[in-house]
N, C-alpha and C positions, 0 to 999 in steps of 0.2 A: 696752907700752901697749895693742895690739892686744888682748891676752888678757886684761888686765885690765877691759876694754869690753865683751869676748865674757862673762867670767866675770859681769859687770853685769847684761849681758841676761840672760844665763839665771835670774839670781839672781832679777829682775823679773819675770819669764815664771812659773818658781815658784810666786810670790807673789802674780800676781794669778790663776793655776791655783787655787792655795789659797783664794783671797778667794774667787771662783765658785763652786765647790764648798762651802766653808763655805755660801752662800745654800742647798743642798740639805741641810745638816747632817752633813756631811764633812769632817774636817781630815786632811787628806793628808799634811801636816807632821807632824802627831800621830802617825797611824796609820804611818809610815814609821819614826820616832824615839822609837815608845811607852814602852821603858824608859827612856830619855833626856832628863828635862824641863833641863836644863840644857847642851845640846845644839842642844834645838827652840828655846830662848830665844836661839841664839848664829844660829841660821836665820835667825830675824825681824828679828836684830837686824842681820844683811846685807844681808836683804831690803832693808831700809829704808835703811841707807849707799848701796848700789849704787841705789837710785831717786834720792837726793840727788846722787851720782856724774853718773849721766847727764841729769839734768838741768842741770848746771854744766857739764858737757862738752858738750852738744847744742849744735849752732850755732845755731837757732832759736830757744832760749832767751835765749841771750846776745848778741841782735840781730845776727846773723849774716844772718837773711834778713830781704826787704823787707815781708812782709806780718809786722802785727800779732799779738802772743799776743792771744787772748781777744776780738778783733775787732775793726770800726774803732771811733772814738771819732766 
């Protein structure tokens, strides 16, 4: 489970690497996987499981702690 939390992160780390750079007109995923457009779709398409991942895993999320997502009410 460890490795599959660590493989999450990095996958997230990635992806918002990618999103920031994309603002400068960079795709990093692109330019690494150029020949590969069905490849870079199988990327994104981690990217985005493993951000689902840890947020359903995160304790914070799943009211684990005492303070509020999103702030008080």
């Amino acid at each position: 489970m460890k490795v599959l939390h660590m493989l999450a992160h990095i996958l997230v780390l990635v992806g918002g690497l990618n999103w920031g750079l994309s603002a400068l007109g960079i795709n990093a995923v692109n330019l690494i996987l150029e020949g590969f457009p069905a490849v870079e779709s199988i990327v994104y398409i981690l990217v985005g499981l493993s951000a689902v991942y840890l947020l359903v895993t995160t304790k914070e999320w799943r009211g684990g702690s005492s303070a509020s997502v999103g702030g008080a009410m």
